[in-house]
C-alpha positions, 0 to 999 in steps of 0.5 A, spaced: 424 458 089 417 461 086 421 464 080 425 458 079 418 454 079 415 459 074 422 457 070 421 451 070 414 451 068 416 456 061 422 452 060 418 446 060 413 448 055 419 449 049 423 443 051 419 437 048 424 431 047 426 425 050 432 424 052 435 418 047 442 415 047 445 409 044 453 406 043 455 403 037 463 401 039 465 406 042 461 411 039 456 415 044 450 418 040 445 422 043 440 428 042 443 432 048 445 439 046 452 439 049 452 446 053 458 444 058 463 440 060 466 439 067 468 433 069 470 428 063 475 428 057 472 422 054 464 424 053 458 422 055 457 416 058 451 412 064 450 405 067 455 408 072 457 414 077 462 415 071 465 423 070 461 422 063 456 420 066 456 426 071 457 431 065 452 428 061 446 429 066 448 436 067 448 438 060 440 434 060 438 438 066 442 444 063 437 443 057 430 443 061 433 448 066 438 454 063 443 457 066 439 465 069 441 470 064 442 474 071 448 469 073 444 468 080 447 461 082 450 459 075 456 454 077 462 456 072 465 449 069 471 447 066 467 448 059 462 452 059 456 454 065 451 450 069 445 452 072 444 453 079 438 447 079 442 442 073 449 443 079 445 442 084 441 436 082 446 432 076 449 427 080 441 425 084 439 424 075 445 420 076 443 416 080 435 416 079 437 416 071 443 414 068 446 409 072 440 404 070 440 404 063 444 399 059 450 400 056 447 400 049 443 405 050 435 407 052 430 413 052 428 417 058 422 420 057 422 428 057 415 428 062 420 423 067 426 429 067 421 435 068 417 431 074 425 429 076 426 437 076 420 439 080 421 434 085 428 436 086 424 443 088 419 441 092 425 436 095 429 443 096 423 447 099 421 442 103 428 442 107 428 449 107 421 449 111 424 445 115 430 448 117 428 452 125 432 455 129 433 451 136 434 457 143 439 455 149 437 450 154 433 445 149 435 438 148 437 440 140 442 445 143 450 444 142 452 443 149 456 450 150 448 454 150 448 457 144 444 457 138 444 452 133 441 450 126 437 443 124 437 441 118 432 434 117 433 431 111 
């Protein structure tokens, strides 16, 4: 979780762009490098919880946090490979993100992406800390006597 902060905060440094996206008819435009593509055939696209929608956010998280030249925890898409952070968080950004901007387009600010990011971290560590092991003969326990996890959430 420390190396994939330290990432974050290199990452960030270079990657200096809000994310811009417009519709003319049927034309997407946008300034997100294509890196992969997972789910559509169709391209990009928001407003909804689309597969161009899902696509899109990988390829915006992609940008700001890159697959690991070490391959730890990258996911291999149908096109391409999306890091262990981007697969992780895509369909929150979705939700967070995309599914609110109008059909004509918007802007999201690089400084809302990368707070998105470090928030999905924080999120994660915060699960992980929380995540204790329960001894038989405690009210947590799953009725057989043994030894299970809990995850709050």
């Amino acid at each position: 979780m420390e190396h994939e902060k330290n990432n974050l905060q290199t990452i960030t440094r270079s990657m200096r762009f809000d994310v811009r996206l417009s519709r003319v008819g049927s034309v997407v435009r946008t300034n997100v490098p294509v890196s992969l593509i997972n789910y559509t055939k169709n391209g990009f696209d928001w407003g909804e919880m689309t597969p161009g929608a899902f696509d899109l956010a990988l390829n915006i998280l992609n940008a700001f946090a890159p697959p690991s030249i070490h391959l730890h925890g990258n996911h291999e898409c149908r096109h391409g490979v999306a890091s262990a952070r981007a697969w992780k968080s895509h369909k929150h950004f979705v939700v967070k993100h995309l599914q609110n901007i109008p059909e004509i387009g918007g802007i999201i600010p690089q400084a809302e992406i990368v707070a998105f990011i470090a928030s999905e971290i924080t999120l994660e560590a915060d699960a992980t800390q929380k995540t204790h092991m329960v001894r038989p003969g405690l009210e947590e326990e799953d009725g057989n006597g043994r030894d299970y996890q809990v995850r709050y959430r």
